[in-house]
C-alpha positions as CSV (number, residue, x, y, z in Angstrom):
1,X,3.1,-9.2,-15.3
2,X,7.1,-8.7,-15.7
3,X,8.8,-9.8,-13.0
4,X,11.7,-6.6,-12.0
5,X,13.6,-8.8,-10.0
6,X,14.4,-10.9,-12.8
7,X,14.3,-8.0,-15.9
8,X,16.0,-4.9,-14.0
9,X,19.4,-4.0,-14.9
10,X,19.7,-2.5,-10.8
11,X,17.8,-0.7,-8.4
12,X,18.6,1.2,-5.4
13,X,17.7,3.5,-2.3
14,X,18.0,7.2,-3.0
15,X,18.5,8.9,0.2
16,X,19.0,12.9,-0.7
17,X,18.4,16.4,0.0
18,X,18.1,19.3,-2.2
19,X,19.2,23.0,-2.1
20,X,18.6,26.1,-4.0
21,X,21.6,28.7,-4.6
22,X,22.3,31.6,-6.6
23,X,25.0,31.1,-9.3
24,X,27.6,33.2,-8.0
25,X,28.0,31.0,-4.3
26,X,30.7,28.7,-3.5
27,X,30.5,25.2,-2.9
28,X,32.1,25.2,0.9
29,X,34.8,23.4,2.4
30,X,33.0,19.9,3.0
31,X,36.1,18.4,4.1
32,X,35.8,20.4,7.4
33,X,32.8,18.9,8.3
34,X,33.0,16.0,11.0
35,X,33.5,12.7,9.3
36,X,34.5,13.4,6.3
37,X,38.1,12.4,5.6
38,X,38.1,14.5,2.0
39,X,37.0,15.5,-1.0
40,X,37.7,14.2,-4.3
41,X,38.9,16.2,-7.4
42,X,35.6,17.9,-9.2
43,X,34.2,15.8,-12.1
44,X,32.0,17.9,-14.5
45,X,29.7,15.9,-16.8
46,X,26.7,16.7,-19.0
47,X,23.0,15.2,-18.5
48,X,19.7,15.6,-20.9
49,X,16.9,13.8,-19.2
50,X,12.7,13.0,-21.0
51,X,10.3,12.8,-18.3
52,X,7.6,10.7,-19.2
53,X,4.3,10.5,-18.1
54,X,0.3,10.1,-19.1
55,X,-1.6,12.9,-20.3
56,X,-3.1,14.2,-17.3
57,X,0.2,13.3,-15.7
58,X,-0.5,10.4,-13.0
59,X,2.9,9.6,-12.1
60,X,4.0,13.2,-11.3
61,X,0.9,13.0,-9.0
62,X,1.7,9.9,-7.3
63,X,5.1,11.5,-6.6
64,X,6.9,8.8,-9.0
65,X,9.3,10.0,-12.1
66,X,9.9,8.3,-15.3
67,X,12.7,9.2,-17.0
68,X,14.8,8.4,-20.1
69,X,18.5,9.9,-19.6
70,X,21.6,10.2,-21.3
71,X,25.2,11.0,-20.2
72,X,27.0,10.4,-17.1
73,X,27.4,6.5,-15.4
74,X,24.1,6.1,-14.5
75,X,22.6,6.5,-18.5
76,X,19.4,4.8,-19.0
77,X,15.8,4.7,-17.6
78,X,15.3,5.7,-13.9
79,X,12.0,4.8,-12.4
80,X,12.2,6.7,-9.1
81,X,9.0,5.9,-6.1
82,X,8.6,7.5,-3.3
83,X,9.5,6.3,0.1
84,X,9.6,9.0,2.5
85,X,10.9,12.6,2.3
86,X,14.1,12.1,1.8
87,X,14.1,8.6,0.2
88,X,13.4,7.2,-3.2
89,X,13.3,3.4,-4.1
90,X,15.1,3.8,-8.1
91,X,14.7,1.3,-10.5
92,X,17.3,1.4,-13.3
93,X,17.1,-0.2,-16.9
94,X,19.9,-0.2,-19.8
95,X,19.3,2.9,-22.8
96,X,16.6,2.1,-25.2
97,X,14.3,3.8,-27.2
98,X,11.1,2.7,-25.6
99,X,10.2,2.6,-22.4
100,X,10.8,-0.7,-20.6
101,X,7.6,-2.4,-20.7
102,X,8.4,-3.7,-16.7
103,X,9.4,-0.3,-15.7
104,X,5.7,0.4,-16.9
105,X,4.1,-2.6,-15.5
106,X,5.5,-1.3,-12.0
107,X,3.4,1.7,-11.9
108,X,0.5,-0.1,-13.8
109,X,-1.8,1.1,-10.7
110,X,-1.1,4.8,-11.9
111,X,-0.4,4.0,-15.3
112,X,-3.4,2.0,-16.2
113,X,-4.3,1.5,-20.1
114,X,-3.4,4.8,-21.1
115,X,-0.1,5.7,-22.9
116,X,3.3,8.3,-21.9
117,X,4.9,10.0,-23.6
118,X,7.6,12.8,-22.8
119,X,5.9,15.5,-20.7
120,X,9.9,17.9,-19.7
121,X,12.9,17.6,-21.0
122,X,16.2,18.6,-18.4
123,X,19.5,19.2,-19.0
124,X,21.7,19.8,-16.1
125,X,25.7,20.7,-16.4
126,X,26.9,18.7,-13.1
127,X,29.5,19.2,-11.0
128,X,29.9,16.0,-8.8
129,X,31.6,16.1,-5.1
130,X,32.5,12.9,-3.6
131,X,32.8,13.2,-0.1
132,X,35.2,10.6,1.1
133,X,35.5,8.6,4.4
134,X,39.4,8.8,6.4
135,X,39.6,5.6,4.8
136,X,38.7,6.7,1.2
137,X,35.1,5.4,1.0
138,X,32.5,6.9,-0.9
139,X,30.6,8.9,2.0
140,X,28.1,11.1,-0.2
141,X,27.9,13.1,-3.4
142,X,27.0,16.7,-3.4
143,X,26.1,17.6,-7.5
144,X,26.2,21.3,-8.2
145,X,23.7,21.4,-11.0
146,X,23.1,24.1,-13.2
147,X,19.8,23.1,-14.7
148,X,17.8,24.2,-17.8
149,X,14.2,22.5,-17.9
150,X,11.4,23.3,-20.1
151,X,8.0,21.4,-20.1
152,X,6.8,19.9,-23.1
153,X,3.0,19.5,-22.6
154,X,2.3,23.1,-22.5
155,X,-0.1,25.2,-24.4
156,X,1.3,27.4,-25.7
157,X,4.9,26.3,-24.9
158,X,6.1,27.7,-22.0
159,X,9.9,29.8,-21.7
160,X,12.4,27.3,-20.5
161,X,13.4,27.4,-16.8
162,X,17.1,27.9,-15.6
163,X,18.4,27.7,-12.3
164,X,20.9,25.9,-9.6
165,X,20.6,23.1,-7.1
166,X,22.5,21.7,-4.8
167,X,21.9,17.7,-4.6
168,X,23.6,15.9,-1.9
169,X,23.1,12.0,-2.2
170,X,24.2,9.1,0.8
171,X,26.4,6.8,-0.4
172,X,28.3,5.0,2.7
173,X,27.2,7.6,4.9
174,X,24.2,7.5,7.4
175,X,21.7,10.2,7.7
176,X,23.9,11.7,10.6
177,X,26.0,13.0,7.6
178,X,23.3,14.9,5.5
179,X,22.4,15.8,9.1
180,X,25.9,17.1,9.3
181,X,26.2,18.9,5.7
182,X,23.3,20.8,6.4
183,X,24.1,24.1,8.9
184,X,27.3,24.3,6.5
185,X,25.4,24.4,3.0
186,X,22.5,26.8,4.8
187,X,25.1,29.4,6.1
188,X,27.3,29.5,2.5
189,X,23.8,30.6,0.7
190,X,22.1,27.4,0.2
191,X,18.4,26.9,0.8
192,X,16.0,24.1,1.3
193,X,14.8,23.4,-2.5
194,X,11.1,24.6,-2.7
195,X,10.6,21.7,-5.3
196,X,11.2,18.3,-4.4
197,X,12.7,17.4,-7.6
198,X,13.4,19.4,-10.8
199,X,10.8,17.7,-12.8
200,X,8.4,19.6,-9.8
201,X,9.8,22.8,-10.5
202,X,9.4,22.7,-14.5
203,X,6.1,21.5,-13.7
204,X,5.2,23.7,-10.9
205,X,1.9,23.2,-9.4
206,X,0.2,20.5,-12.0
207,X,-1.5,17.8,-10.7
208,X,1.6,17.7,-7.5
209,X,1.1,15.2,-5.3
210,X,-1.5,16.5,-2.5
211,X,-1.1,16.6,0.6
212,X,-2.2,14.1,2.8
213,X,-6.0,14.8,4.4
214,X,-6.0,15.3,8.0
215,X,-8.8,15.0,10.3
216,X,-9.8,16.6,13.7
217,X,-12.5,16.9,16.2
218,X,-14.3,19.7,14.2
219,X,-14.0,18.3,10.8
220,X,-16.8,17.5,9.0
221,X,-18.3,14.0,8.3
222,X,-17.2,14.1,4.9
223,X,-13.6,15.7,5.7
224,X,-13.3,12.3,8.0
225,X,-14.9,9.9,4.7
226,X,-12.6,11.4,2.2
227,X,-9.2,11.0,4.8
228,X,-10.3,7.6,5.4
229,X,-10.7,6.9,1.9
230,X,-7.7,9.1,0.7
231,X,-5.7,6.6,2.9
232,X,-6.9,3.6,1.9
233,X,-6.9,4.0,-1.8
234,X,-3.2,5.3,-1.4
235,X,-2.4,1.6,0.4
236,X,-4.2,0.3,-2.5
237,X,-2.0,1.1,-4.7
238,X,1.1,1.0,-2.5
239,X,0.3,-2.9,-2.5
240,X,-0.6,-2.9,-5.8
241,X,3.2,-1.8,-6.8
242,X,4.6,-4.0,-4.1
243,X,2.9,-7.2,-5.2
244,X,3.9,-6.9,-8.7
245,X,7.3,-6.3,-7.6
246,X,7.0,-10.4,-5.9
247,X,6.4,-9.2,-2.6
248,X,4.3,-12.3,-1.5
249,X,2.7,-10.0,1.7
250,X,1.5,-7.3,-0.1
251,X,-2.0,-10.1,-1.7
252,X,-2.9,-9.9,1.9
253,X,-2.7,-5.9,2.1
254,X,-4.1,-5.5,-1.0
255,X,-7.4,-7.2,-0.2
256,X,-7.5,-5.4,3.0
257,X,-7.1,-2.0,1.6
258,X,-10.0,-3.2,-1.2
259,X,-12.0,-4.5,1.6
260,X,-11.6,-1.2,3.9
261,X,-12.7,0.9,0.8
262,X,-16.0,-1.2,0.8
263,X,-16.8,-1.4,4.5
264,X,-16.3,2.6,4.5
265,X,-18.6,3.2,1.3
266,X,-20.9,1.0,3.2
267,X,-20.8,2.7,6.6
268,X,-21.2,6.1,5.3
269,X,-23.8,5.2,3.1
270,X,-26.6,7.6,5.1
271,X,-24.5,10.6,3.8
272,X,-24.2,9.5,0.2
273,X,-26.7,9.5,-2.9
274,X,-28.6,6.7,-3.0
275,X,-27.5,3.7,-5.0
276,X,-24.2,5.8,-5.9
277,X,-21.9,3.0,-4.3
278,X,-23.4,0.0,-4.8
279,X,-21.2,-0.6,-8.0
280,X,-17.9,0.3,-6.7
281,X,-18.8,-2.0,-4.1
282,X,-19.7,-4.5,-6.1
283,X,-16.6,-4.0,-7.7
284,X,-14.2,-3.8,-4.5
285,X,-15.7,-7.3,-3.6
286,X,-14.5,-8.8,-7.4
287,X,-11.2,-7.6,-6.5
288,X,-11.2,-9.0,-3.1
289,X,-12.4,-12.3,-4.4
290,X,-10.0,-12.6,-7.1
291,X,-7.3,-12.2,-4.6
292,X,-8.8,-14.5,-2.0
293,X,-7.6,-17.6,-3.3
294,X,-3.7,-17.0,-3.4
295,X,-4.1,-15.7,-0.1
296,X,-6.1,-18.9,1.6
297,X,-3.7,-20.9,0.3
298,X,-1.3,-18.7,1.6
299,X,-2.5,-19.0,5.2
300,X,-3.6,-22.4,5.2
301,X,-0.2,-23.6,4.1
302,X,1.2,-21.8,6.5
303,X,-1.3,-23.0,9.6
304,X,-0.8,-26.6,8.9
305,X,2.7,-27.2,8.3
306,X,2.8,-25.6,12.5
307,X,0.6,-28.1,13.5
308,X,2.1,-30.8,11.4
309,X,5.3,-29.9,12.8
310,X,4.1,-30.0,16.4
311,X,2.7,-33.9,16.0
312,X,4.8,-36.5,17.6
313,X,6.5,-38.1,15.0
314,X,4.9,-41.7,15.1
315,X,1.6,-39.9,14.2
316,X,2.3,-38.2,11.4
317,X,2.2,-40.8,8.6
318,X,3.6,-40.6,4.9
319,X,4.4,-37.7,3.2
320,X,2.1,-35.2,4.9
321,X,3.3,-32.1,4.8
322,X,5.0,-32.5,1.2
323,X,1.5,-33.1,0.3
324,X,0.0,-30.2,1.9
325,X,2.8,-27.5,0.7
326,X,2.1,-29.5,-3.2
327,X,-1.4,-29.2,-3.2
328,X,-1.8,-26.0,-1.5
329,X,1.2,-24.5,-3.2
330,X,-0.5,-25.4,-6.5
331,X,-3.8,-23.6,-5.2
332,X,-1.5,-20.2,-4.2
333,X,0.3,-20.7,-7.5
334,X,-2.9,-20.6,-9.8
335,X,-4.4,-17.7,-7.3
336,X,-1.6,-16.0,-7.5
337,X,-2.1,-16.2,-11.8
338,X,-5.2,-15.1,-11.5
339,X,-4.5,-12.1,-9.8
340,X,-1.6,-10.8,-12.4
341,X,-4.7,-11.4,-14.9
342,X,-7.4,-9.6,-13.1
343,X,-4.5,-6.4,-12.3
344,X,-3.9,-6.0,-15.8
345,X,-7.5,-5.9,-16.9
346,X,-9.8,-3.1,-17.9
347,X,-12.3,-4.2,-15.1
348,X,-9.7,-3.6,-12.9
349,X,-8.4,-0.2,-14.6
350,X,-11.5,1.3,-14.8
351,X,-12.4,0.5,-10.9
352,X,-9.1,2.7,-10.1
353,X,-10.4,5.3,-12.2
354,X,-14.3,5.4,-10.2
355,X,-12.5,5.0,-7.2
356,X,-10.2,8.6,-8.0
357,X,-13.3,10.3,-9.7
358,X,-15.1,9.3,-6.4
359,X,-12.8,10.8,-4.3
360,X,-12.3,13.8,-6.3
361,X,-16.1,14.5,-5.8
362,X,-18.0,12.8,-3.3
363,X,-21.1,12.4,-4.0
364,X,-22.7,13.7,-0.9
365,X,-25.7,14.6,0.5
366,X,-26.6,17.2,3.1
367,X,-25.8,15.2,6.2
368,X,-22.2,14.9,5.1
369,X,-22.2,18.7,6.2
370,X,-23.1,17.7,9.3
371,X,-19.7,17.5,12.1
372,X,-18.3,14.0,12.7
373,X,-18.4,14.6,16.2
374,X,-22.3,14.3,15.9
375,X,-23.1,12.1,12.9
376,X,-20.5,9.5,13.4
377,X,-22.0,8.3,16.2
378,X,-25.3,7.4,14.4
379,X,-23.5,6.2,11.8
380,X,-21.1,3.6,14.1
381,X,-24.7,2.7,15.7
382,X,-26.1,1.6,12.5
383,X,-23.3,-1.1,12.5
384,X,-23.9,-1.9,16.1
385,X,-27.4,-2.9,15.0
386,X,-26.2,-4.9,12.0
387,X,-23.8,-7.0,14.7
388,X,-26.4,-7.5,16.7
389,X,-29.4,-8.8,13.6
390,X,-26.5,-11.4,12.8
391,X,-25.8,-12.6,16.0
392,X,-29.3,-13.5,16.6
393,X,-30.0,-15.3,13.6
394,X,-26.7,-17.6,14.2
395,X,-28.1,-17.9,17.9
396,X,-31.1,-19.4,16.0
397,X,-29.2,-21.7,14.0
398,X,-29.7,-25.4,14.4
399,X,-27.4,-27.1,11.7
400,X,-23.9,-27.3,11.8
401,X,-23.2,-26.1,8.4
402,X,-26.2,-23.0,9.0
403,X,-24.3,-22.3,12.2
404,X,-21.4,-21.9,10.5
405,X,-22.5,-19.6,7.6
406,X,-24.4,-17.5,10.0
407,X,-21.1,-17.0,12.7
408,X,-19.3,-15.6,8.9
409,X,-21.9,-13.2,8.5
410,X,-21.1,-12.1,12.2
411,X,-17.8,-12.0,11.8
412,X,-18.3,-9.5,8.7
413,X,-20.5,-7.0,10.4
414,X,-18.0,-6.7,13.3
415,X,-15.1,-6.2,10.6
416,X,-16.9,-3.5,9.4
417,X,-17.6,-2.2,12.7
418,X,-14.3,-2.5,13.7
419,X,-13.6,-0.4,10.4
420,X,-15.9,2.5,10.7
421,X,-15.0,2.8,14.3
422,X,-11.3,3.3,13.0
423,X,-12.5,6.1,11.2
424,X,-14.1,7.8,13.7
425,X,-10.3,7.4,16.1
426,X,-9.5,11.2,15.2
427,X,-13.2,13.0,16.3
428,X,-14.3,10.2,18.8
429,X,-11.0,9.1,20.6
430,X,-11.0,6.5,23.1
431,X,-14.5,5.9,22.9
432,X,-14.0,4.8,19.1
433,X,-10.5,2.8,19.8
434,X,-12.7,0.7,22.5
435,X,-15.3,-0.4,20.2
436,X,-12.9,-1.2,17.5
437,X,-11.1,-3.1,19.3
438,X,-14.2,-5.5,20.6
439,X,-14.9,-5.7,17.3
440,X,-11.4,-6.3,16.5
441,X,-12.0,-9.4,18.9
442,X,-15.2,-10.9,17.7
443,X,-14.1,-10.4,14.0
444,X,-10.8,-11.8,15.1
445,X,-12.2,-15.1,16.8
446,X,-15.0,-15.4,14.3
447,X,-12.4,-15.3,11.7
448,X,-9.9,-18.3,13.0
449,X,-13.5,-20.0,13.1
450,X,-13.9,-19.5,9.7
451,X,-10.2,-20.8,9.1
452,X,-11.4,-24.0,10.6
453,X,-14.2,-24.2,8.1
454,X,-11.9,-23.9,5.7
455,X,-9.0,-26.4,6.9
456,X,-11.2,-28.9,7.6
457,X,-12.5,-28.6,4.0
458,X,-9.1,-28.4,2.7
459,X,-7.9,-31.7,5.0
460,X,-10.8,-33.7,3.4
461,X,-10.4,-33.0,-0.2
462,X,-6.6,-34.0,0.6
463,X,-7.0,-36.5,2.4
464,X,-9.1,-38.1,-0.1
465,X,-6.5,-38.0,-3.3
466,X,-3.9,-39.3,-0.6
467,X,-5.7,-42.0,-0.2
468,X,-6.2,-42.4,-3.4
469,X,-2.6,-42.6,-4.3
470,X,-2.0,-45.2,-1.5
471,X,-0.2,-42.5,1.0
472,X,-1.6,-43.7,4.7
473,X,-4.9,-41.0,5.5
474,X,-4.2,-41.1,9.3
475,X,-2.6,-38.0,9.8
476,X,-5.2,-36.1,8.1
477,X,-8.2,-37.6,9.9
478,X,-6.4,-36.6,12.9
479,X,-5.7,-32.9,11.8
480,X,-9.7,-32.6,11.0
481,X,-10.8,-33.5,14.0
482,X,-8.0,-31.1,15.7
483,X,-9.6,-28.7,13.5
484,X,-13.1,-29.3,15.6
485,X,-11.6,-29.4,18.4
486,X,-10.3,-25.9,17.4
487,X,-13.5,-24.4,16.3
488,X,-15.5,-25.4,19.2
489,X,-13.3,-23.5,21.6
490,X,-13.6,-20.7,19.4
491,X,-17.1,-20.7,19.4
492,X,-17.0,-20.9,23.0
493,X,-14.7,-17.8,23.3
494,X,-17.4,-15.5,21.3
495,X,-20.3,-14.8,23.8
496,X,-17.8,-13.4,25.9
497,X,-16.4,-11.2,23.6
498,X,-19.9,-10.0,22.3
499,X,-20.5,-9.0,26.1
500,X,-18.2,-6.6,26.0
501,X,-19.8,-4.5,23.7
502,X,-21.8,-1.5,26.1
503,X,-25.1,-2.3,27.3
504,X,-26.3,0.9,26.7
505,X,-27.2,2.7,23.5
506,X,-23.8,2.4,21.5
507,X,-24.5,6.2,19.9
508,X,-24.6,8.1,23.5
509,X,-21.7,5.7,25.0
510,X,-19.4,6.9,22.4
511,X,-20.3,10.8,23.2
512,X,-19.4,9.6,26.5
């Protein structure tokens, strides 16, 4: 996995707006507009852009561009992602014949195993603007851009396009100024572009990024499964980006998004063919797993050095926390490894593609037909029951360790309560945001239990090789037994929160 931060040659926020215009109107006087001190002498230059992309062109419908360009200041590869409507994160890399392999690794998520190659070729005679500050600072740049753009991938090749833009990018400026530019560009001729980018318009409708799924209170079961899982698989690979761009938060969002995929699948099983999730879940839980260990060594770490740090000094003995942050540091280190393996692998690869093909075409049975304001709560009821089989059997536990496993399983039928109720927020409202967040509660109580487990493990194992290496095994005795002392108040918290639930049958609370 490359690491951009080290490789790129420069990135950058794009903050713009496009305009359509005839040929024959004027670029206005921008100097007359409120904060802008002047304009700078025209500069014409000349620009021939590749846009590159796989065969059924997955970046183009993941809104991100890939581009190999030449001429003007900027001449290289541009990797531009999405950020919001307006905004672009843009990745830049020095001219070169092949495509940077981290520029690829980047969009690996979309990218996958297969190859790009060069899907439009642009060129664009530009007429650059720069709006100055009173001062002289580089406020904006408005580009008048003639543009000729012909697609590449076409059978039989299609007639190139030609048209003009307008292109106003922030520099110095805030948002107020596009804000500003706006009323005087629309009443000289401009209009808002109809394409969000000029590789969009050569492309026109193929595979452009969809809209995002919404869902009401008369959508249908399976309108409210896909916008669920539309969302989720769209954070999925958000995080997947972000984490191979070092963000060190985006392992924990990652497995979440993986872990919501799988407790929907499993919720909504009643309305899908039998047996036709049981290997993406299978699959989602791999991917969960291989992430888990950077990520409890992540948290861990984190946990002990704040209760180290709140020890009185003459308690804490040796090197205790350099210990902790080595050891635990080596354990996020090697999970973290793992993961850059598992991310680049065909397992991986082809999970992305079942999960797409999956959501492309449900496969559904009749009940999915049924409204969501109806079947959801039978479905959310289902889960209820599921809570309720666990908690009894760790009622029944006598053992420690039995009691322990049994409180997990507890915990993981009220996560994915707490998930399905999220799903049902649009068509069941209030009703729905109550019970996920008492399952939010249990799962959230249950869970710092199940850190316990795990610290107290943790504290052992290095409290053993401390001793071992002569170091003083004080502190960590005393940290395991705070860890008890933890985890039986937490225990103590959870029949409360499991009384909250309603007495009544879950399925005709929630229709209220």
């Amino acid at each position: 996995m490359y690491n951009l931060r080290m490789e790129a040659a420069g990135s950058h926020q794009e903050i713009e707006r496009k305009y359509d215009v005839e040929r024959d109107v004027a670029v206005p006087a921008l100097h007359e507009v409120d904060g802008i001190g002047g304009v700078a002498q025209p500069e014409e230059v000349l620009l021939e852009a590749s846009y590159f992309d796989t065969d059924d062109v997955a970046l183009r419908a993941a809104g991100v561009t890939l581009r190999r360009r030449t001429g003007g200041g900027d001449a290289g590869w541009h990797l531009k992602l999405p950020v919001s409507a307006d905004e672009r994160e843009e990745l830049r890399f020095p001219l070169a014949d092949e495509v940077p392999a981290a520029l690829l690794d980047r969009v690996r998520v979309h990218v996958r195993d297969r190859a790009v190659s060069p899907v439009a070729r642009i060129r664009t005679r530009r007429v650059v603007h720069r709006l100055l500050s009173p001062t002289g600072e580089l406020l904006a740049e408005l580009c008048d851009d003639l543009v000729t753009g012909e697609s590449l991938d076409s059978e039989p090749p299609a007639d190139p396009q030609r048209w003009r833009e307008w292109e106003v990018e922030l520099h110095a400026g805030g948002r107020e100024l596009l804000d500003a530019l706006e009323p005087v560009l629309l009443a000289s001729g401009a209009r808002p572009a109809l394409a969000t980018s000029k590789l969009a318009r050569v492309l026109g409708d193929r595979r452009a990024p969809p809209q995002r799924r919404r869902v009401t209170k008369r959508s249908s079961t399976a309108e409210a499964l896909a916008a669920y899982l539309d969302e989720h698989l769209s954070e999925l690979k958000q995080q997947d980006m972000l984490l191979r761009a070092e963000d060190d938060a985006a392992v924990h969002k990652l497995r979440i998004a993986a872990r919501r995929l799988r407790s929907a699948l499993a919720s909504y099983e009643p309305v899908l063919q039998p047996g036709s999730t049981d290997d993406l879940r299978t699959e989602l839980r791999w991917l969960g797993g291989v992430l888990a260990e950077a990520r409890d060594a992540q948290v861990l770490a984190k946990w002990l050095d704040e209760v180290v740090a709140g020890q009185p000094a003459e308690l804490v003995l040796g090197p205790v926390t350099r210990r902790i942050d080595g050891e635990l540091g080596e354990r996020y280190q090697s999970g973290r490894a793992e993961a850059a393996v598992a991310l680049d692998d065909d397992r991986y690869f082809r999970l992305l593609d079942r999960l797409d093909a999956f959501l492309a075409a449900p496969p559904l049975t009749a009940r999915a037909s049924d409204s969501a304001r109806s079947r959801l709560p039978r479905l959310l009821q289902r889960d209820w029951k599921r809570v309720q089989k666990r908690a009894r059997l760790a009622s029944t536990a006598t053992e420690t360790r039995q009691r322990e496993l049994a409180l997990h399983e507890v915990r993981k039928a009220a996560k994915r309560l707490r998930y399905a109720s999220e799903t049902a927020l649009p068509v069941l409202g209030k009703r729905a945001d109550k019970l996920a967040g008492r399952a939010k509660a249990v799962q959230q109580v249950l869970g710092e239990h199940q850190d316990t487990v795990v610290a107290r493990a943790a504290l052992r194992e290095i409290g053993v090789r401390a001793h071992l290496s002569g170091e003083n095994g004080f502190t960590f005795g005393r940290l395991h037994a705070l860890e008890e002392s933890r985890a039986q108040r937490l225990v103590q918290q959870y029949p409360g929160l499991m009384a909250r639930f309603p007495k009544k049958k879950l399925s005709r609370w929630l229709r209220g």
